[in-house]
N, C-alpha and C positions, 0 to 999 in steps of 0.2 A: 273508421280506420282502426286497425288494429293497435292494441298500445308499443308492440314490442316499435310495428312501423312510425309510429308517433315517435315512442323515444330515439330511433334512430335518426328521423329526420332533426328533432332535435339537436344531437351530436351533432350532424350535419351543418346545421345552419350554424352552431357556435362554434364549430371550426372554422366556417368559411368567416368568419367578424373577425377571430382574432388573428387570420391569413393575412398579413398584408402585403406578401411577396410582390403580385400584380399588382400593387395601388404606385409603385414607382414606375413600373414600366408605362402607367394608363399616365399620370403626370409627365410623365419623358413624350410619349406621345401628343397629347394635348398641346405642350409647348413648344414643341416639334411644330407639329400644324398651326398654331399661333405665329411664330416666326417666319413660316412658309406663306401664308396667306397675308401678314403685313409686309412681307417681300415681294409680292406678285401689287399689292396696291402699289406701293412705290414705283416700281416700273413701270406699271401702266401710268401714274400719274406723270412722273417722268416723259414716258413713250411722247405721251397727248402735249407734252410743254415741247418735246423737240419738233413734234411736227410742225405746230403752233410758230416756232423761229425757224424753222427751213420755209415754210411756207412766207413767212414774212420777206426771208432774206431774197426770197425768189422773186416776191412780187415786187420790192425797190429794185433789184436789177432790172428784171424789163422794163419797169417805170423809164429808170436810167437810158437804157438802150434806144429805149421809143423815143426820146425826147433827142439823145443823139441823135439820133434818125433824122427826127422835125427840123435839126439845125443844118442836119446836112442838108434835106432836101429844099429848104430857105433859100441856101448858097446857091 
């Protein structure tokens, strides 16, 4: 490689180190998607616990209903 292109890659790269314009936005980002993706857990963990008590609440009602049934059909 030629030196002038050496030295300027040089320049190059010690400008982009001491650049840190984009290292707040790339953190704003990260944190961003961090609180996105611990918010999508909790929902779904959520989701799986409401199904988990609709599904219970369902199954003692018919419980219930069936057993009314049995007493009526006793009488």
């Amino acid at each position: 490689m030629r030196p002038a292109a050496m030295q300027a890659l040089r320049r190059l790269s010690g400008r982009l180190r001491r650049d840190e314009a984009g290292a707040v936005t790339v953190e704003w980002v990260v944190l961003t998607a961090g609180v996105v993706a611990m918010a999508a857990g909790i929902t779904a963990f959520l989701a799986d616990e409401g199904q988990a008590t609709l599904r219970d609440h369902l199954r003692t009602t018919l419980d219930q209903a069936t057993q009314t049934l049995d007493t009526l059909d006793e009488d």
